[in-house]
C-alpha angles and dihedrals in degrees: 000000000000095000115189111194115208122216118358097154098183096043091238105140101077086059096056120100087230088067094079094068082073089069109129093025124108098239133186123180123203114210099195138043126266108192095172105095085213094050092042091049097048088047091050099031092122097046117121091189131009134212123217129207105214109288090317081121128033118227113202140129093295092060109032094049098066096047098079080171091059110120098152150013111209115199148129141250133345113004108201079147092053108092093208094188092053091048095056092039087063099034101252116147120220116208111175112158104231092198140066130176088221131045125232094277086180088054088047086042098054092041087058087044092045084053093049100043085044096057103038083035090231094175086056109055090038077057092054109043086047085052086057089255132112135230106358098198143315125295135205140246121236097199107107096018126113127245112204103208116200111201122041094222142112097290105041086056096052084050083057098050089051091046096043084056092054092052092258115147106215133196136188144241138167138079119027074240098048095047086045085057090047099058094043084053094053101255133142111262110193111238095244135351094261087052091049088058100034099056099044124108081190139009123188120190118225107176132132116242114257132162087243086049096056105117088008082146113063134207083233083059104045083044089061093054111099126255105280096022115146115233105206116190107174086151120055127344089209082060079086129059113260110274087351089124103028086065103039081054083052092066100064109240113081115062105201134192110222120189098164129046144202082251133025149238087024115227102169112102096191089051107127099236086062101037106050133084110229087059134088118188137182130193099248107286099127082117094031103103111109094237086056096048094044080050097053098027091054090065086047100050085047080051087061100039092053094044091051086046095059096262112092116189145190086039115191085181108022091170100076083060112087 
């Protein structure tokens, strides 16, 4: 098959050990990014599947229907930037495998890394002695404090287990069925939702992005977090309710580590989420580790092969398939 893959800045994929599963296969690999629908489809015009790269690209109507080759879309995970309907309409078929045996342990490890630079201020004071200066403040330590965790899944409970061996306590929220997982596995349930926020030093969300997720984080939940509380998102910026914590940040009073944004990639520097200085951000690498990427990449590139051989599996919209 002729397979266009969208979006590998860094040119990484072609190293990884996955990328041999491609053998056999026409590929092309874009290095930049092409937001333009017209541009993108006269650059893939010949492709016969494409690979995305997250949401780094956004598939609707603008850009499918000018791609008359297009057999398959191979991704992973959650897909808020796939216009199904559009897909079907043009008889595109989406696989994205919604499962996976192990959880993101490079997402679980930066949001433990977000949580530790955030309270010793470790951007700061390497600011500061590069800046010719000395110590820049005083951090805080994370043993005997509590870490509210929001989403009973893989990742979140990597992030635990991280957080259990530095001392942390840690306490859920989330589903009615993932609280529900959470007690039957011994774990501490807040006792309400308010409580939850309340008594948390930190609370990380770890939630997939549905449709019935979006604002799932409210202004009313970041208002009951203490003075000083960390407000970690590693997983979907629309989690939260629009501007909800870039006002509440506004206040004063909740520091908060952002690793994913309304728009990305952010290119406003005055933005507030980059500007002040409760808040760490980073641009989105909380999955760009190259473990991570041959892990990910390597369902993608089997969504390929049993497509080509006639099976295709992991279907969003099976019905385009005869």
């Amino acid at each position: 098959m002729k397979v266009h893959i969208l979006d590998d800045w860094f040119d990484t994929l072609r190293a990884l050990p996955c990328f041999d599963k491609l053998a056999g296969h026409d590929v092309t690999v874009w290095t930049d990014h092409e937001p333009d629908p017209a541009k993108l489809a006269a650059r893939v015009q010949k492709a016969e599947a494409l690979v995305l790269f997250r949401e780094r690209t956004m598939v609707g109507e603008d850009l499918l229907s000018r791609l008359p080759n297009l057999k398959l879309i191979s991704q992973r995970s959650v897909y808020p930037h796939v216009d199904v309907a559009a897909c079907t309409a043009h008889n595109v078929l989406l696989s994205s495998n919604m499962q996976s045996d192990t959880p993101s342990y490079a997402a679980a490890e930066h949001t433990l890394a977000l949580i530790l630079a955030s309270f010793r201020q470790i951007p700061q004071q390497v600011a500061s002695i590069k800046a010719g200066q000395w110590q820049a403040g005083v951090g805080r330590t994370l043993r005997g404090r509590t870490l509210g965790l929001y989403g009973y899944g893989r990742i979140a409970g990597a992030v635990a287990e991280y957080a259990k061996a530095l001392g942390l306590k840690v306490q859920w929220w989330g589903s009615e069925a993932g609280r529900a997982r959470a007690q039957a596995a011994g774990e501490t349930v807040a006792p309400s939702r308010e409580a939850f926020f309340a008594g948390s030093d930190i609370v990380s969300v770890h939630v997939r992005m549905k449709p019935e997720t979006r604002g799932l984080i409210t202004a009313a939940d970041l208002a009951q977090m203490q003075p000083g509380a960390l407000f970690v998102n590693t997983s979907r910026s629309g989690l939260v309710e629009t501007d909800a914590l870039e006002a509440e940040v506004a206040r004063g009073s909740l520091h908060a580590a952002v690793d994913v944004f309304d728009h990305e990639p952010l290119t406003d520097t005055s933005h507030i989420l980059l500007t002040h200085p409760n808040v760490l951000a980073t641009p989105h690498i909380g999955f760009v580790t190259e473990d991570e990427f041959d892990l990910q990449f390597s369902d993608i590139f089997d969504q390929i092969n049993a497509y080509a051989s006639g099976a295709p599996i992991h279907m969003i919209n099976p019905e385009v398939y005869p």
